[in-house]
mmCIF file as gemmi writes it, N, C-alpha and C atoms, coordinates in Angstrom:
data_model
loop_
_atom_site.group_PDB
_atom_site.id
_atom_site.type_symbol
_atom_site.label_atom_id
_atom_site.label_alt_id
_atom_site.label_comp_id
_atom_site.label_asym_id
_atom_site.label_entity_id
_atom_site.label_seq_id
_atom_site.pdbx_PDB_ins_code
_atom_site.Cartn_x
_atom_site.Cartn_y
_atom_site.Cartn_z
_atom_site.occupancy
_atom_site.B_iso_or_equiv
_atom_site.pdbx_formal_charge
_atom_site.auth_seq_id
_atom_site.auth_asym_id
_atom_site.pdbx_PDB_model_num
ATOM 1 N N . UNK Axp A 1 ? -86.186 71.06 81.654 1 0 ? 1 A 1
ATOM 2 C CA . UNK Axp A 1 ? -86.378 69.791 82.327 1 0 ? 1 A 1
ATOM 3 C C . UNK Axp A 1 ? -87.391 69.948 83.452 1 0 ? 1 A 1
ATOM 4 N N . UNK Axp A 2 ? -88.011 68.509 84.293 1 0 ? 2 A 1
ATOM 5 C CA . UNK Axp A 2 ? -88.68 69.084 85.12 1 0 ? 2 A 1
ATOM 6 C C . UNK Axp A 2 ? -88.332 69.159 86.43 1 0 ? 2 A 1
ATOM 7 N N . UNK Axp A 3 ? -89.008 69.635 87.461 1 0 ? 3 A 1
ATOM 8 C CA . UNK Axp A 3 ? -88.437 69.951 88.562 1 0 ? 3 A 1
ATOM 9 C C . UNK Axp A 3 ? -87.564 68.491 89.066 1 0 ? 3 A 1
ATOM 10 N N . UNK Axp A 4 ? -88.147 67.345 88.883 1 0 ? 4 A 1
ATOM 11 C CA . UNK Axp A 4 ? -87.432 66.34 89.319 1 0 ? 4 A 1
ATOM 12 C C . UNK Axp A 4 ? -86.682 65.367 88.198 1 0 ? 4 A 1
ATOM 13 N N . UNK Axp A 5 ? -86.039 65.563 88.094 1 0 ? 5 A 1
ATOM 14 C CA . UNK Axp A 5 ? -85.55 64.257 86.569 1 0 ? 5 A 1
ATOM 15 C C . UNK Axp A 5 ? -84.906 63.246 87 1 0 ? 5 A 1
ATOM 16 N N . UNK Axp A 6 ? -85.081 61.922 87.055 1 0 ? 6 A 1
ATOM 17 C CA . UNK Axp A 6 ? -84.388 60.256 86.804 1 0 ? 6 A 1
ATOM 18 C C . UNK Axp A 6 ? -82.728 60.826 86.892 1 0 ? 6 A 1
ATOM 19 N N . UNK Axp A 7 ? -81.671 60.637 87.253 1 0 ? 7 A 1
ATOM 20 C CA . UNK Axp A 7 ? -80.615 60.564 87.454 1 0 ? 7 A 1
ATOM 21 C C . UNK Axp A 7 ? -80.176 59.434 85.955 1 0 ? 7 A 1
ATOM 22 N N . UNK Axp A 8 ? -80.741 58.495 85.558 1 0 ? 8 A 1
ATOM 23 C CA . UNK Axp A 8 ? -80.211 57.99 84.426 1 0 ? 8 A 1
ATOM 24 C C . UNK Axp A 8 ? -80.67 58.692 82.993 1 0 ? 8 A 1
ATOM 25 N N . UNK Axp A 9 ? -81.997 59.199 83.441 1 0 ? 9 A 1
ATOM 26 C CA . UNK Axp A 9 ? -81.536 60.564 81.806 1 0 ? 9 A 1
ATOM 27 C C . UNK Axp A 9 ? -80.882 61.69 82.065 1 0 ? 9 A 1
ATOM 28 N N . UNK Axp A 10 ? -80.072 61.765 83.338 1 0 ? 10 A 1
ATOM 29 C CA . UNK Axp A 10 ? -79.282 62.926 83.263 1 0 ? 10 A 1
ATOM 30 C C . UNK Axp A 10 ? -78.218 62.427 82.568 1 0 ? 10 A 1
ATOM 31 N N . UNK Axp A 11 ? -77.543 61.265 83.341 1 0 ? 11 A 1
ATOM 32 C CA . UNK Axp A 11 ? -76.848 60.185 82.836 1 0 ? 11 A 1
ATOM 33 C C . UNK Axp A 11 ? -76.377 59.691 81.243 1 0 ? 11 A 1
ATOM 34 N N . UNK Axp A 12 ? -77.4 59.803 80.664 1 0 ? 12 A 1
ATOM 35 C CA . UNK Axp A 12 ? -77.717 59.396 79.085 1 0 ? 12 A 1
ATOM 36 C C . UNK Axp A 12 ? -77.488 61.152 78.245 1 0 ? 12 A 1
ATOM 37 N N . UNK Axp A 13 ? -77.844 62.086 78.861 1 0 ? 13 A 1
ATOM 38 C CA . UNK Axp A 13 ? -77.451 63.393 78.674 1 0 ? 13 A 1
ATOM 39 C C . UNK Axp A 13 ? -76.341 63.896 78.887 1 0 ? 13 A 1
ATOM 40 N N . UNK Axp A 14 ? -75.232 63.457 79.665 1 0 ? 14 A 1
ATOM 41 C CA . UNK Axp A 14 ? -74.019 63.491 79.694 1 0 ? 14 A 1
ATOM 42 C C . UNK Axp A 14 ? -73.302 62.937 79.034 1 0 ? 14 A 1
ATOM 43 N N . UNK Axp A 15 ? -73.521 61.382 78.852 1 0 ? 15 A 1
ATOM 44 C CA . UNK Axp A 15 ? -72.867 60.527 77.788 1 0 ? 15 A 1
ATOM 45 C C . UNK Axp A 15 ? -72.977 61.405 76.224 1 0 ? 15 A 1
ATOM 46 N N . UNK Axp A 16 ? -74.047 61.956 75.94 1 0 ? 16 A 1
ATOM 47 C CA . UNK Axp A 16 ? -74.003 62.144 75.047 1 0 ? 16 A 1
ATOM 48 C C . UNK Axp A 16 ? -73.428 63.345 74.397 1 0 ? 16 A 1
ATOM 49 N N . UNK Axp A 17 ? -73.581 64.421 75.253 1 0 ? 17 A 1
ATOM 50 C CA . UNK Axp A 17 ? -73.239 65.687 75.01 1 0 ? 17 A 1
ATOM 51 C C . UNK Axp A 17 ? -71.442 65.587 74.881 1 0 ? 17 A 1
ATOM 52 N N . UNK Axp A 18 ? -70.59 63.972 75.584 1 0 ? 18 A 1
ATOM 53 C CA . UNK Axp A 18 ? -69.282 63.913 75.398 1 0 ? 18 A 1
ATOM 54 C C . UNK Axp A 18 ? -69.204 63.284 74.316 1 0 ? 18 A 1
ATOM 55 N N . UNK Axp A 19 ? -70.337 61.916 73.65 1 0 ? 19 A 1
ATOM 56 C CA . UNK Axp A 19 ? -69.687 61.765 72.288 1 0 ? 19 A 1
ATOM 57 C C . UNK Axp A 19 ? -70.22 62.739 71.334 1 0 ? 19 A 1
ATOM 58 N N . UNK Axp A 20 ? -70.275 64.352 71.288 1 0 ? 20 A 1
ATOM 59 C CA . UNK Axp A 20 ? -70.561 64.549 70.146 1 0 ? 20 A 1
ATOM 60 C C . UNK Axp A 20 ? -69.089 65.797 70.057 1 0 ? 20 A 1
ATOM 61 N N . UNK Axp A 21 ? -68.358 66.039 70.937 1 0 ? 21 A 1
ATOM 62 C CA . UNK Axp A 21 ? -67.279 67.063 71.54 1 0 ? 21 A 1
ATOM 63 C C . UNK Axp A 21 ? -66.595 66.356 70.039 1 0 ? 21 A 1
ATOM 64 N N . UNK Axp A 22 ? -65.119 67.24 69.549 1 0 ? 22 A 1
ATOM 65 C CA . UNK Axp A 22 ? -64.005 67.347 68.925 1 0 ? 22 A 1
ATOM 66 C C . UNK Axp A 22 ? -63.235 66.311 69.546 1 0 ? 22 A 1
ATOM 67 N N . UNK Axp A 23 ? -62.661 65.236 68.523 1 0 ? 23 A 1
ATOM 68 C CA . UNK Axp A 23 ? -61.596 64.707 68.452 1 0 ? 23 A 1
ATOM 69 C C . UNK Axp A 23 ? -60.476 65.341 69.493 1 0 ? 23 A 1
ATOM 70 N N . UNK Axp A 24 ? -59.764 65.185 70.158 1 0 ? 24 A 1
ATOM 71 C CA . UNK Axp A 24 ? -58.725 65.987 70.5 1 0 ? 24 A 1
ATOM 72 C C . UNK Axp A 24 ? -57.691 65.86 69.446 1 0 ? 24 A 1
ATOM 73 N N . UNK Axp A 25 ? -56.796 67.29 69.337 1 0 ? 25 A 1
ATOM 74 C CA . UNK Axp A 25 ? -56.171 67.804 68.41 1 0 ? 25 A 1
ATOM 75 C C . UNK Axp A 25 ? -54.676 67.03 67.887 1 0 ? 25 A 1
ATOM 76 N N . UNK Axp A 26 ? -54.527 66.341 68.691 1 0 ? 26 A 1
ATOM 77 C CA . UNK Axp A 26 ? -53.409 65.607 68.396 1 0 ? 26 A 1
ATOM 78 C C . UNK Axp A 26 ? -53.763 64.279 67.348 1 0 ? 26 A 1
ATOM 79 N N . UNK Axp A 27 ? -54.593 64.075 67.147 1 0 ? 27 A 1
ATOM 80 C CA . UNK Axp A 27 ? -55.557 63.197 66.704 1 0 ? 27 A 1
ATOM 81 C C . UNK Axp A 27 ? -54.802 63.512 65.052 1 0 ? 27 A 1
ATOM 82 N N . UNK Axp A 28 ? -54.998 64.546 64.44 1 0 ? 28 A 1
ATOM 83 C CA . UNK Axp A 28 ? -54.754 65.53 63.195 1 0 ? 28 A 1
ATOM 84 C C . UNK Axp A 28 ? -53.408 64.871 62.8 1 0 ? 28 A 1
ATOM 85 N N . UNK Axp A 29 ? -51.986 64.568 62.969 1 0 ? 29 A 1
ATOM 86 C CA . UNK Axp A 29 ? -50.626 64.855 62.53 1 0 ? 29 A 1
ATOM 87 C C . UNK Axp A 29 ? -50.768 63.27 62.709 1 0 ? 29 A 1
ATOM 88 N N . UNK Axp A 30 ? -51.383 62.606 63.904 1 0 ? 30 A 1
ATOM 89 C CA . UNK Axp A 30 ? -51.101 61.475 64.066 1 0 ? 30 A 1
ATOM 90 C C . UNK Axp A 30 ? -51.771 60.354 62.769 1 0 ? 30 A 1
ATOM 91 N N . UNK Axp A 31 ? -52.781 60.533 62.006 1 0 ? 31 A 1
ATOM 92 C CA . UNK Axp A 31 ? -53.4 60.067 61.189 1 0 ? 31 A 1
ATOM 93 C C . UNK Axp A 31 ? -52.869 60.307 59.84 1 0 ? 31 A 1
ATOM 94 N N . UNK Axp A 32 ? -52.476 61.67 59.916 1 0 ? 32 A 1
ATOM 95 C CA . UNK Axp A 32 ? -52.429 62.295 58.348 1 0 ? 32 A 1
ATOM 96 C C . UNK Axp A 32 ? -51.19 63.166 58.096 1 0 ? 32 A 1
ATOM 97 N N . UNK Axp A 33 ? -50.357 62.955 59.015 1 0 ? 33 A 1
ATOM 98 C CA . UNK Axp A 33 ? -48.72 63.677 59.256 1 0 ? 33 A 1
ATOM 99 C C . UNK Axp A 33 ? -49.508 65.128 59.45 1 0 ? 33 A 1
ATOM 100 N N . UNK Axp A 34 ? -47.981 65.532 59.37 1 0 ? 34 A 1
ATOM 101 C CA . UNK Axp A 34 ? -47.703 66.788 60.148 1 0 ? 34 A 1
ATOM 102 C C . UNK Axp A 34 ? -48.317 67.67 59.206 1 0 ? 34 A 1
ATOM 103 N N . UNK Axp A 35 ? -48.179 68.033 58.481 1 0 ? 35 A 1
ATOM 104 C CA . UNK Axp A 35 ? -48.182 68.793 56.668 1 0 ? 35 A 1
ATOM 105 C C . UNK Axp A 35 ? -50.132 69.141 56.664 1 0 ? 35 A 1
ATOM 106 N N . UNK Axp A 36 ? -50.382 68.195 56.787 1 0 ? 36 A 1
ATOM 107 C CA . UNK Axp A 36 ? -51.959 68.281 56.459 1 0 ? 36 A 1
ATOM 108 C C . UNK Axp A 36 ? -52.875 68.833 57.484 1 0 ? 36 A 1
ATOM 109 N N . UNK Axp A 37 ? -53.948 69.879 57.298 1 0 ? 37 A 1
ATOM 110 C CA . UNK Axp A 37 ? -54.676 70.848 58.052 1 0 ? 37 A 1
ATOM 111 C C . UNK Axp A 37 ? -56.264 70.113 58.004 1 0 ? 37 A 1
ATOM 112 N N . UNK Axp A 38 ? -56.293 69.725 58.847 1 0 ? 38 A 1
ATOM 113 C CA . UNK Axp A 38 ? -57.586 68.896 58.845 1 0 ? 38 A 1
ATOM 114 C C . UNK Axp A 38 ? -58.522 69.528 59.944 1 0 ? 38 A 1
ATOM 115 N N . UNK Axp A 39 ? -59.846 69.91 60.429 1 0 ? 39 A 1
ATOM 116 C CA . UNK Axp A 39 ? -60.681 70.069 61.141 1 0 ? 39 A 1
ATOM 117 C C . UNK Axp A 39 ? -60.732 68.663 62.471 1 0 ? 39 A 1
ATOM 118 N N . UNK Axp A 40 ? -60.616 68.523 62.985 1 0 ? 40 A 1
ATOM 119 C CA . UNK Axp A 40 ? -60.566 67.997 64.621 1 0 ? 40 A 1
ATOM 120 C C . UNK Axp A 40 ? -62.068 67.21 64.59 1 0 ? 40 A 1
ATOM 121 N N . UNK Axp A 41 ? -62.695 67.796 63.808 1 0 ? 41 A 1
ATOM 122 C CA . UNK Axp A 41 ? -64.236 67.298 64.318 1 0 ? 41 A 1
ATOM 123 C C . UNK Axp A 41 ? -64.703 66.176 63.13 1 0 ? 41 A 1
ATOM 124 N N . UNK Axp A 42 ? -63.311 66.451 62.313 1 0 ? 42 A 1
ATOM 125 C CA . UNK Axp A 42 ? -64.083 65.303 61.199 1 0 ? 42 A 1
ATOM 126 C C . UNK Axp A 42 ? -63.87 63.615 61.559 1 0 ? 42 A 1
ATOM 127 N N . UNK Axp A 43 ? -62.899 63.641 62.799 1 0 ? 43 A 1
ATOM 128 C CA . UNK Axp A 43 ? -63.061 62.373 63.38 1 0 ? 43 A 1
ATOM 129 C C . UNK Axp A 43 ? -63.587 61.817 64.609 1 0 ? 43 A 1
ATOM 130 N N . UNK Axp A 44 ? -64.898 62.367 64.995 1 0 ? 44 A 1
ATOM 131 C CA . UNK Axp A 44 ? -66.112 62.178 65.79 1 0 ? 44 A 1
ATOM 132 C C . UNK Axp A 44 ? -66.493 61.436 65.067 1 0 ? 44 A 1
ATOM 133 N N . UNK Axp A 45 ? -67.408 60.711 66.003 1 0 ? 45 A 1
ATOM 134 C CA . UNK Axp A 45 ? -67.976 59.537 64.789 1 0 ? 45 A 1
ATOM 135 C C . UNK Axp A 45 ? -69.266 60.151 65.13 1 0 ? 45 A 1
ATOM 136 N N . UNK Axp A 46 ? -69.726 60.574 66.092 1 0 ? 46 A 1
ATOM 137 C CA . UNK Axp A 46 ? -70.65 61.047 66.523 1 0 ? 46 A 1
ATOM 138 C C . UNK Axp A 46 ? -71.519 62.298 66.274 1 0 ? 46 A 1
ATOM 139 N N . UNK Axp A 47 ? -71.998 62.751 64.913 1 0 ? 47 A 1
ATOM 140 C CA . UNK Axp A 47 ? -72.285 63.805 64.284 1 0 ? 47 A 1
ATOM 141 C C . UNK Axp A 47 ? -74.014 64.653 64.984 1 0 ? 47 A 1
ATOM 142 N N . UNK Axp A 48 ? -73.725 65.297 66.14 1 0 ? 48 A 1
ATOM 143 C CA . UNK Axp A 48 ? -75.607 65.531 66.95 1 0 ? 48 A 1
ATOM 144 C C . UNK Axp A 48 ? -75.165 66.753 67.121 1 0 ? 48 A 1
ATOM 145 N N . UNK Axp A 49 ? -76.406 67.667 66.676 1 0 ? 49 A 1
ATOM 146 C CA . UNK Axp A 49 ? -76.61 69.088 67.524 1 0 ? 49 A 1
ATOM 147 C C . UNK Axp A 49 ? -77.739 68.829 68.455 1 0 ? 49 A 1
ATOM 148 N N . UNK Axp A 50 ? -77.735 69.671 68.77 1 0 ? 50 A 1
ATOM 149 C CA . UNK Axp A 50 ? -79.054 69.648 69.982 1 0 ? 50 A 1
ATOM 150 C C . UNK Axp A 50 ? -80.143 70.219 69.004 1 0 ? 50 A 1
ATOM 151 N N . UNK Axp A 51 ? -80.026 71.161 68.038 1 0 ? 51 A 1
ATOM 152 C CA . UNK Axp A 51 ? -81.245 71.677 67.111 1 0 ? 51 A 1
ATOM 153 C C . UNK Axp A 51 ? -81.777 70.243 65.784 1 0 ? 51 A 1
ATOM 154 N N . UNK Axp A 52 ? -80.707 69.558 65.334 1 0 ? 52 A 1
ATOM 155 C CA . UNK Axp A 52 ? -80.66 68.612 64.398 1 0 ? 52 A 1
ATOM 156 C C . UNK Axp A 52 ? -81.479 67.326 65.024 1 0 ? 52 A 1
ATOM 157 N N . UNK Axp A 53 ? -80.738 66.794 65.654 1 0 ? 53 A 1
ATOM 158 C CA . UNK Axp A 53 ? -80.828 65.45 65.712 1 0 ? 53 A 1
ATOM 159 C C . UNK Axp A 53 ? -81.342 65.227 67.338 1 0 ? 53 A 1
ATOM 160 N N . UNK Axp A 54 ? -82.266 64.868 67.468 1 0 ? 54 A 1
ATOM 161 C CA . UNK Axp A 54 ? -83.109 64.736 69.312 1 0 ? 54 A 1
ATOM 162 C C . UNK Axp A 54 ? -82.351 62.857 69.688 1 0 ? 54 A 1
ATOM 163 N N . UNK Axp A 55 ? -82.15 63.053 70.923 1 0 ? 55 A 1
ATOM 164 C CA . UNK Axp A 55 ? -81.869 61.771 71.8 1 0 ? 55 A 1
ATOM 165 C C . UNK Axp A 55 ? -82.941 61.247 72.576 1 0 ? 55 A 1
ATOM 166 N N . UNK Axp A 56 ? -83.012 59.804 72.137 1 0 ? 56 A 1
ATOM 167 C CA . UNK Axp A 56 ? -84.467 59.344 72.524 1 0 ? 56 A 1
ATOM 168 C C . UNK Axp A 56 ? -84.127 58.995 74.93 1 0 ? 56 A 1
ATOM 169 N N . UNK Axp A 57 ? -83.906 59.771 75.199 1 0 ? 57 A 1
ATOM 170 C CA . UNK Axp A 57 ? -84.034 59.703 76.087 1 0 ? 57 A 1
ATOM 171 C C . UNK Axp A 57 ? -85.136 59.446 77.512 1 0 ? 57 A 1
């Protein structure tokens, strides 16, 4: 970044880096009972890496 950056693309860089985080885990039993082993991340709706997909910031 550069020495000085806008406070609202830090802003827009925070928002985002939280919608792309794991479902929290309780999320799993509550949808699909107890029994079933599901990955946490398959209910993000929000699918971004930082290498994949750029934020038009």
């Amino acid at each position: 970044m550069a020495y000085f950056t806008h406070i609202s693309k830090k802003l827009k860089l925070v928002k985002a880096g939280r919608r792309t985080r794991w479902a929290p885990f309780w999320t799993v039993p509550k949808i699909y009972g107890t029994g079933r082993r599901v990955h946490p991340g398959r209910h993000t709706h929000v699918k971004r890496s930082w290498r994949r997909n750029k934020i038009k910031a």
